[in-house]
C-alpha positions in Angstrom: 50.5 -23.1 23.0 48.1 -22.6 26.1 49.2 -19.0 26.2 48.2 -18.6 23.2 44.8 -20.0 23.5 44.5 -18.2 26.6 44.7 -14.7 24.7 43.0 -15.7 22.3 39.9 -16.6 24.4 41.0 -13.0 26.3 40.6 -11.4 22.6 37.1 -13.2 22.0 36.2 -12.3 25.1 36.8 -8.9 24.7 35.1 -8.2 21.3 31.7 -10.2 22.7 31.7 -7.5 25.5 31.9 -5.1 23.4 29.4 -6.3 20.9 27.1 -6.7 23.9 27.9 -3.2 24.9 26.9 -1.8 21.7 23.7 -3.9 21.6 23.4 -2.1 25.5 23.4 1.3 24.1 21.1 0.6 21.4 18.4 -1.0 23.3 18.9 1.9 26.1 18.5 4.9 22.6 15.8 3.1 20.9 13.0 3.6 23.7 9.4 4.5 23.2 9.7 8.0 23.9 12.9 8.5 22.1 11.0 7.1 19.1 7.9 9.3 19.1 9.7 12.3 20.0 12.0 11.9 17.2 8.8 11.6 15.6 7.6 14.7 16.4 10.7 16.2 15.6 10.1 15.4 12.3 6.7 16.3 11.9 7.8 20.0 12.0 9.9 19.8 8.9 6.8 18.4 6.9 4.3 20.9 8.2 6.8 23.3 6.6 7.4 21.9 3.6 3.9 20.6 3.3 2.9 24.9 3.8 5.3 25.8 0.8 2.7 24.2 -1.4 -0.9 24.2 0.5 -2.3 22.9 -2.7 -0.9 20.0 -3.2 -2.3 17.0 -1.1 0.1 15.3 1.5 0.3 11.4 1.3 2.2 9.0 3.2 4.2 6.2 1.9 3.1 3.0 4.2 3.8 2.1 6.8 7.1 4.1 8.1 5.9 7.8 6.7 2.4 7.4 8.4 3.6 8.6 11.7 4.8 11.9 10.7 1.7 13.8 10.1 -1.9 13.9 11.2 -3.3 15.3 7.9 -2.3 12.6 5.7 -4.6 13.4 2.0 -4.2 9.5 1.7 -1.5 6.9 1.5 0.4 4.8 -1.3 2.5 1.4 -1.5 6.5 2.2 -3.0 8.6 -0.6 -1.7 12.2 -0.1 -0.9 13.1 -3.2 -1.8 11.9 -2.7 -5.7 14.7 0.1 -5.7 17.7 -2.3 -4.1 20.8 -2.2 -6.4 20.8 -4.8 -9.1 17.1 -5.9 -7.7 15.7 -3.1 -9.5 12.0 -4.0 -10.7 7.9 -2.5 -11.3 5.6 -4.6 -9.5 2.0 -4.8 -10.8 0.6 -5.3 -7.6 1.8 -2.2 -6.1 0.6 0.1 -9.3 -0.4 3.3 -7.0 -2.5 4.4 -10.1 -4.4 6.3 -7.7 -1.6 8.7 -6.5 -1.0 9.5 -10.2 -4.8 10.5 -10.8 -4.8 12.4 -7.6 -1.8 14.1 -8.9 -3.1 14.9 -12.1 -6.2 16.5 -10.5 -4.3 18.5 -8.4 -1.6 19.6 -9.6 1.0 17.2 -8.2 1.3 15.7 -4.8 3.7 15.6 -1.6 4.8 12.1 -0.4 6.6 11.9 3.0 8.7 8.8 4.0 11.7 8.0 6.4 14.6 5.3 6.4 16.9 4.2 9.3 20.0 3.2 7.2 21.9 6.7 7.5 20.5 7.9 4.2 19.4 11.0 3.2 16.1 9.1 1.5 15.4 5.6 1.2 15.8 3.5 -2.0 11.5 3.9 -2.1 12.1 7.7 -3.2 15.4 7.8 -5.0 15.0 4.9 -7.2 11.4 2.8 -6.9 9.2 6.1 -7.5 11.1 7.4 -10.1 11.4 4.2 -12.1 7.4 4.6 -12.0 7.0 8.1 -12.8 9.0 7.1 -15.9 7.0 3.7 -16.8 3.8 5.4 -16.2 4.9 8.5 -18.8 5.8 5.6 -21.4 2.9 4.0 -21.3 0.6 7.2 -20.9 2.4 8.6 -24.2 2.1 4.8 -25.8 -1.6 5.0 -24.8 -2.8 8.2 -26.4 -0.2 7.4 -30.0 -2.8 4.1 -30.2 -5.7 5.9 -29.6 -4.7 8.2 -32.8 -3.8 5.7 -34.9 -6.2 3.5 -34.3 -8.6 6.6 -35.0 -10.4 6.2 -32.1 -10.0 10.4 -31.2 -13.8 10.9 -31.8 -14.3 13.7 -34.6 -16.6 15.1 -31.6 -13.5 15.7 -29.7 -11.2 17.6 -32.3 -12.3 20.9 -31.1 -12.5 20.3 -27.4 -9.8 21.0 -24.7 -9.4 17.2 -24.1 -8.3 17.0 -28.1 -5.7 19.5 -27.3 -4.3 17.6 -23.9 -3.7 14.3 -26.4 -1.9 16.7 -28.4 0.4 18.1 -25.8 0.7 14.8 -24.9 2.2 13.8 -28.7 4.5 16.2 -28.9 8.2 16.3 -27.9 7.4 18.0 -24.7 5.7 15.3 -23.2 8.9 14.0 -21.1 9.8 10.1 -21.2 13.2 10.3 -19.3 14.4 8.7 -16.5 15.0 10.9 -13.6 17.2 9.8 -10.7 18.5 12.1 -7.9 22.4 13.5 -9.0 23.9 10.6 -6.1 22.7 7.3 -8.5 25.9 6.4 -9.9 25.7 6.7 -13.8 26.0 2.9 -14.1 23.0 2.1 -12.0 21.1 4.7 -13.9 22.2 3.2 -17.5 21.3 -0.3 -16.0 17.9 0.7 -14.9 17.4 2.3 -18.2 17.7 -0.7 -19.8 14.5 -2.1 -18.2 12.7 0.7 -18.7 10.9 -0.4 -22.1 10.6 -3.9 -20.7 8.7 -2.9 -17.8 6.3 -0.3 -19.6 5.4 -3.3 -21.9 5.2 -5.5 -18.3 2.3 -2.5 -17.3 0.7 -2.7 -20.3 0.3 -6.3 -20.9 -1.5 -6.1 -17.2 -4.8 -4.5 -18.4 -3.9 -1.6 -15.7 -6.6 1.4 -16.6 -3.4 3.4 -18.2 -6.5 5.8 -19.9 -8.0 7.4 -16.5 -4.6 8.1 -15.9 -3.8 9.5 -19.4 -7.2 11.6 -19.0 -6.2 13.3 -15.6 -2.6 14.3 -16.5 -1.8 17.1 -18.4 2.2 17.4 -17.4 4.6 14.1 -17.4 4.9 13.3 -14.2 8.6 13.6 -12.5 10.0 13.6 -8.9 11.7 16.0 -6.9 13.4 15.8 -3.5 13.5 17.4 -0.3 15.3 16.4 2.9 16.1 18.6 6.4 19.5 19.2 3.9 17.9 20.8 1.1 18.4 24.6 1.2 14.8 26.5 0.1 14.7 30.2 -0.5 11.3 30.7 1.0 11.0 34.3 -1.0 11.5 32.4 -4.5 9.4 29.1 -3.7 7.7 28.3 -7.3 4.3 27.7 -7.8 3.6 24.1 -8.8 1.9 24.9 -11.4 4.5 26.6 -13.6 6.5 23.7 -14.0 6.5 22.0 -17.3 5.6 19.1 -15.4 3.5 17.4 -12.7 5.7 17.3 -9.3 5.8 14.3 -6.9 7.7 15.9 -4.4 9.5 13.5 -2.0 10.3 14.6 1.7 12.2 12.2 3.3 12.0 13.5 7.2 15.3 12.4 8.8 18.4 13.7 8.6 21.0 11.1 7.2 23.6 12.1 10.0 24.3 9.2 12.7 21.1 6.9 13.9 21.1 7.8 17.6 21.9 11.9 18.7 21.8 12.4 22.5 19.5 16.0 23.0 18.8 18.2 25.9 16.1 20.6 26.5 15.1 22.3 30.0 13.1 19.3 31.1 14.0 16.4 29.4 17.2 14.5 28.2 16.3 12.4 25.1 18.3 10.7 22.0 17.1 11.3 18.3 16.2 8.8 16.3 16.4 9.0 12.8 13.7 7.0 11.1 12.1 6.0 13.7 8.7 4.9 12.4 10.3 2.5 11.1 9.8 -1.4 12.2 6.9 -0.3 14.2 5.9 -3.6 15.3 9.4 -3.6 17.8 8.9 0.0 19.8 5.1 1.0 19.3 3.7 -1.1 22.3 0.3 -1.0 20.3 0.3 2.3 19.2 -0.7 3.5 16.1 0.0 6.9 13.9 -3.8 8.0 14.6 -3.6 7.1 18.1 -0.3 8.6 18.3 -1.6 12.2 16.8 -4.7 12.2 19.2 -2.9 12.4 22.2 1.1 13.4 21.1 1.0 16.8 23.3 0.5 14.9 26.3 2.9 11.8 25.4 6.0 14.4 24.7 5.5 16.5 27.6 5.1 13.0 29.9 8.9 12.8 29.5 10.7 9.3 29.2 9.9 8.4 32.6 5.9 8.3 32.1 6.0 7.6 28.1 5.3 3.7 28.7 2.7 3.7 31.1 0.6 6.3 28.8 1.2 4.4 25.8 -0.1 1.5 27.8 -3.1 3.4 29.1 -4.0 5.1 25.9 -3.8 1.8 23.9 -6.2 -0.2 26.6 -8.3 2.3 26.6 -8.6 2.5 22.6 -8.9 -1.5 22.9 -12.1 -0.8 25.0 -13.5 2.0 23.2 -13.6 0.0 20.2 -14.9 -3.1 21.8 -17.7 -1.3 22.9 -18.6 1.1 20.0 -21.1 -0.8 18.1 -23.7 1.8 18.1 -22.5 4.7 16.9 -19.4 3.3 14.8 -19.3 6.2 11.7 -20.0 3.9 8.5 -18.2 5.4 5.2 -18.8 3.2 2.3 -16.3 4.2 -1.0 -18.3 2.9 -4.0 -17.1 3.0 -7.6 -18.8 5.8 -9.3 -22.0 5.4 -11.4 -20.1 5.1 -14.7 -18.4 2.1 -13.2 -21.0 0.0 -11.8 -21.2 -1.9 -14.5 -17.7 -2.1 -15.9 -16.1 -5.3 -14.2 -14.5 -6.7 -17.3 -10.8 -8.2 -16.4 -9.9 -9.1 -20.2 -10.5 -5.3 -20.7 -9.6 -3.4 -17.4 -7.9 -0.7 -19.3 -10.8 1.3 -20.3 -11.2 4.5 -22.2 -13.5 5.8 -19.9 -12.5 9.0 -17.7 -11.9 7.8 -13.7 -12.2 10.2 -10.8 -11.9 7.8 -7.8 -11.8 10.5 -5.5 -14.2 13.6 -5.4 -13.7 14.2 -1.6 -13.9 10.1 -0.9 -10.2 9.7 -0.6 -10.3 12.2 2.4 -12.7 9.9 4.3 -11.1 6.5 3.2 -7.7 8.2 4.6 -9.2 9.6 8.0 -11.4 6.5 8.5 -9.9 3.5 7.4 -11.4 1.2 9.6 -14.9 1.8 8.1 -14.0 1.9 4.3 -15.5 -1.1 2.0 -14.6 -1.3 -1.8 -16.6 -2.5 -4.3 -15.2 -4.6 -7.1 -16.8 -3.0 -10.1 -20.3 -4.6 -10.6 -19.6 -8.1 -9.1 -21.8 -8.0 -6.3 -18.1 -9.0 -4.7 -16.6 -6.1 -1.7 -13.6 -6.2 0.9 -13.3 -4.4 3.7 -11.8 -4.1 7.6 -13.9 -6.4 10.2 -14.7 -2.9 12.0 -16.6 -1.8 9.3 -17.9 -5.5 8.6 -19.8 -5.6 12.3 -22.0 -2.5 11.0 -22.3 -2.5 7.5 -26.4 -2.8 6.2 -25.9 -3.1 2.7 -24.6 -6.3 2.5 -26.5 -9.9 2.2 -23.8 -12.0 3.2 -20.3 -12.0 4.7 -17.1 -13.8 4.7 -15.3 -13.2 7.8 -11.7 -13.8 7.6 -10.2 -12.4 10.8 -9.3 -14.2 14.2 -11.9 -11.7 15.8 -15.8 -12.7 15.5 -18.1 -9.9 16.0 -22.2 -9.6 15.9 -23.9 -8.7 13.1 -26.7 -8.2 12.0 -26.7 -11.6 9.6 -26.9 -14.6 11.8 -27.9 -17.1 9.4 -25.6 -20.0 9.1 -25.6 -19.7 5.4 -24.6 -15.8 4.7 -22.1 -15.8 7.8 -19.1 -17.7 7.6 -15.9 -17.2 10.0 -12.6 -18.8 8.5 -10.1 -17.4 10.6 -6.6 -17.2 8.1 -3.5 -16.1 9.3 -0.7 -14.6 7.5 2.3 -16.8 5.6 4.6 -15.2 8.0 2.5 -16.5 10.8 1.7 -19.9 8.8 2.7 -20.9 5.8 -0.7 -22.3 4.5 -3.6 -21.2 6.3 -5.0 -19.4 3.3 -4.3 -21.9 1.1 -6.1 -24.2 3.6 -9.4 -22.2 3.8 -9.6 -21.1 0.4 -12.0 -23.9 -0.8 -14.5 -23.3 2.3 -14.1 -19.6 0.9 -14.8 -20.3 -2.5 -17.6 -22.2 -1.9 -18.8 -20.2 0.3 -18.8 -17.3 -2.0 -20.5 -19.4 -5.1 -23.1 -20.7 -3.0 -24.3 -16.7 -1.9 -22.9 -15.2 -5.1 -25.4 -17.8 -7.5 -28.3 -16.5 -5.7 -27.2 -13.0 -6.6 -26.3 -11.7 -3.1 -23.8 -9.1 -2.3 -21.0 -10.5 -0.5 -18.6 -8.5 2.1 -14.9 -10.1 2.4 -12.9 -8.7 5.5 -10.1 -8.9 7.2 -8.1 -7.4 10.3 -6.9 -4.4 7.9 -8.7 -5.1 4.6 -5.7 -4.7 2.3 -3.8 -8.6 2.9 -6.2 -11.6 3.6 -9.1 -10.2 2.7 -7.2 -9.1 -0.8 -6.1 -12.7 -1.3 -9.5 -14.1 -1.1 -11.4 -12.1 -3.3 -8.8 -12.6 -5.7 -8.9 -16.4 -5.7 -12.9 -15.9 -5.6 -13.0 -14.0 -8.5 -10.5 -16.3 -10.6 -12.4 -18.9 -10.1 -15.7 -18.3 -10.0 -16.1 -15.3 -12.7 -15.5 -14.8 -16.5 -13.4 -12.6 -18.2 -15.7 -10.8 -19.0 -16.5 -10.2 -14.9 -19.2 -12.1 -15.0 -20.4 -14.6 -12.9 -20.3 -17.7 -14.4 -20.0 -20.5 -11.8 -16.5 -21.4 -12.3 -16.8 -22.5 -16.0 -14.5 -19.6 -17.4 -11.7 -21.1 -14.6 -12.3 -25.1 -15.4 -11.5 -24.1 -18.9 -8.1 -21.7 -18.2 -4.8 -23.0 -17.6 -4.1 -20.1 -14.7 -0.9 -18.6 -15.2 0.9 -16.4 -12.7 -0.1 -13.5 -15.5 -3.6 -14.2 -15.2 -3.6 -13.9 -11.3 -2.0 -11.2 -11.9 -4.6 -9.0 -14.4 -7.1 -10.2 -12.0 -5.3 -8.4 -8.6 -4.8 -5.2 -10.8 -8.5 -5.1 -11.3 -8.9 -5.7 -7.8 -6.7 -2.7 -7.2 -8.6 -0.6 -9.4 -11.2 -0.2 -7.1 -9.4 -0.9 -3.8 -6.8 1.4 -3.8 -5.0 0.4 -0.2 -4.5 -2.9 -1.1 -1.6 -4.3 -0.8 -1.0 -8.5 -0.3 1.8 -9.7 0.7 3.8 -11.8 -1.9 3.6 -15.0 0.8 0.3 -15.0 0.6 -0.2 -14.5 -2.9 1.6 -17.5 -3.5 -0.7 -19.2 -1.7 -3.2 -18.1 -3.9 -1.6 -19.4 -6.8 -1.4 -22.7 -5.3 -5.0 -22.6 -4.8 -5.7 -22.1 -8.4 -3.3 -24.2 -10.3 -4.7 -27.5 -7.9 -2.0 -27.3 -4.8 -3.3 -28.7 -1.7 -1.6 -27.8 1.9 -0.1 -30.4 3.7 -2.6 -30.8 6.0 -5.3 -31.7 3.2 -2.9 -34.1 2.3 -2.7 -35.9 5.4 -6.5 -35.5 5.8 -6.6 -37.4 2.3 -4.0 -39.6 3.2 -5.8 -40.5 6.5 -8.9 -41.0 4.9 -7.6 -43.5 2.7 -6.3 -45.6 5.3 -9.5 -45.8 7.3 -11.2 -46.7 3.5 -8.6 -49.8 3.5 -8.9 -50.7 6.9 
């Protein structure tokens, strides 16, 4: 019996040491320079593919694909985890209705993503984007059939070229289908079919503005793919625009060979990565894509040895820069176009009326994140990043939301308020917490008529989350302010929330909360108190008997 034990402690033994090994090797492959070089690497394949089609705009799919280009068109929101096997679903908080228009306007559009799991593309491109492409074209199609039946094709337009797009759109060649890349087992494919019509109703249930969609596409959209395997003849390359459809061509960047490659060249010996802008937040040191791209000749050719230090230098030195900026600090402001100002109705979001979001703007909201501020339709209500928030003019009052304070130039008491939130992953209720401060911060400046600015760190979580609570409960269906009568009156329902954050998204096309704090949200509206107002309450009570 005790030799027994004994080898079996010897065989435990054993396989922990080689666990640990492996876990060695790993740490020792997945260093900062091995990450951004791989990087780099990759880069090259999409500037070449990105060169077959110069016309079509390149966008990244957040956050992983952001690092493998420095002339990014823009970026969208697919989640790999709304393509999982049997967790298949279309989240109306991650619409990307912009990517579609943009697509429309030009022609079609290049999005660029990576994955780490040894696939040739990540469940984001060959399952989440095309279950949208296909719930978009159903709702498009369902969109303009209403519009004829209902008559409300204007006689004015029977003769004009929009007339004959809602045509094209009606007949058979308007394509409906799902399409999935050939390695989708047929079963997966006839089980996601299956919620296909369920979700299309989901979209359209949500007041999303299916009709400046409808008005920018011409072709049904579908998806292609492209990875390091595909084989391109570069002499018969077609031209997007003789496809009977519009093309949202996924590049996913890696190679699905083995995670970690060991490479050589004449001055440095490196391993490859593949997907390695992935999980950021565990090699980057503080780097970020923009910083990355501003200084990547001189971070590859530092080698391995000096990669760290640089990183550390560059980053402090960014820190600094930005500390110091306030003066000249670029200010680009992304308002709704004229048309829009005053359309900010939540009961009616899908409106009739043509969209064009972009006209050049998307290039600057892409390029100069940190200073872009959205306006939410003709509420008098904005969000933005806390960089822009230190230098914006055309504001009366703002809500700060981030752990950073900063000077601006409103120092009153009343039109300034700091509520520093953190995330749920960080703390489970400290929106929920300082949501009632918010709101009543926001009705007190909003009844006078003032225009309030809500930022955040980023100005696509917190900042997100409270303007959607502030809106819900403070304004009408209608989108008017009405001092929280419309919300005293409404039993909120996850549903309504959720019509209120697609209007949101309307205008602020980055957003993206995080479903954590959203649910904090909800327990805001529907009367939920965090457990620390509950002890507050429960305190005060015992004093009260005492």
């Amino acid at each position: 019996m005790l030799a027994d034990h004994t080898a079996t402690s010897m065989d435990c033994e054993g396989k922990i040491s080689i666990y640990r090994a492996v876990r060695t090797i790993k740490r020792r492959d997945n260093t900062l320079y091995n990450a951004l070089r791989s990087i780099y690497e990759d880069s090259i394949f999409v500037g070449e593919i990105s060169q077959l089609w110069p016309d079509l705009p390149l966008l990244s799919n957040l956050r992983c694909g952001l690092w493998y280009s420095s002339k990014f068109y823009a970026t969208c929101y697919f989640k790999s985890t709304d393509g999982h096997t049997n967790n298949w679903s279309f989240n109306t908080s991650r619409l990307n209705l912009h990517v579609a228009q943009l697509a429309g306007q030009k022609g079609g559009c290049i999005i660029v993503d990576s994955t780490r799991k040894g696939k040739r593309f990540p469940d984001s491109m060959s399952k989440t984007i095309p279950i949208w492409t296909c719930v978009l074209n159903r709702s498009i199609l369902n969109h303009i059939s209403k519009m004829r039946d209902c008559g409300t094709i204007m006689q004015e337009e029977a003769d004009s070229s929009k007339h004959a797009e809602y045509t094209r759109m009606l007949s058979h060649n308007w394509d409906c289908s799902l399409h999935l890349p050939l390695w989708v087992p047929e079963t997966e494919k006839a089980a996601i079919e299956e919620r296909i019509d369920g979700w299309t109703k989901q979209l359209e249930d949500s007041g999303a503005d299916i009709a400046s969609v409808a008005s920018c596409l011409k072709k049904p959209l579908r998806p292609l793919w492209i990875s390091q395997k595909t084989v391109i003849w570069l002499n018969e390359v077609p031209d997007h625009d003789s496809w009977d459809f519009t093309p949202i061509i996924l590049v996913s960047t890696s190679p699905s060979s083995s995670i970690y490659q060991h490479r050589t060249t004449s001055e440095f010996s490196w391993s490859y990565i593949a997907g390695a802008g992935d999980d950021e937040e565990s090699w980057a040191r503080g780097l970020s894509p923009s910083l990355f791209w501003k200084h990547a000749f001189d971070l590859i050719s530092s080698g391995p040895d000096l990669c760290n230090q640089k990183v550390a230098d560059i980053v402090e030195k960014d820190r600094v820069y930005r500390a110091q900026r306030g003066q000249n600090a670029p200010q680009v402001t992304l308002k709704p176009l004229e048309r829009l100002d005053n359309m900010a109705d939540f009961s009616q979001v899908d409106s009739s009326s043509s969209l064009d979001l972009f006209n050049g703007n998307i290039t600057l909201m892409s390029c100069n994140k940190d200073h872009t501020m959205f306006w939410l339709g003709s509420t008098n209500l904005a969000l933005g990043t806390t960089q822009l928030a230190a230098h914006i003019s055309d504001v009366d009052c703002i809500l700060n939301c981030d752990q950073e304070s900063f000077h601006t130039h409103i120092q009153d008491s009343k039109t300034y308020l700091q509520l520093p939130m953190l995330s749920s992953k960080l703390d489970r209720f400290s929106i929920l917490s300082n949501l009632p401060v918010a709101v009543s911060f926001a009705k007190s400046n909003l009844g006078k008529g003032n225009r309030l600015l809500v930022c955040c760190h980023n100005g696509e979580d917190i900042s997100v989350c409270v303007c959607l609570a502030i809106l819900t409960s403070l304004f009408s269906d209608a989108g008017t302010f009405d001092d929280g009568e419309s919300y005293r009156n409404t039993r909120i329902t996850k549903w309504e929330m959720r019509r209120r954050l697609v209007f949101i998204c309307k205008f602020a096309v980055s957003a993206r909360p995080s479903r954590g704090n959203l649910k904090q949200v909800f327990a805001f509206l529907t009367g939920q108190r965090s457990p620390s107002s509950r002890s507050h309450c429960r305190n005060a009570n015992q004093e009260e008997c005492c």
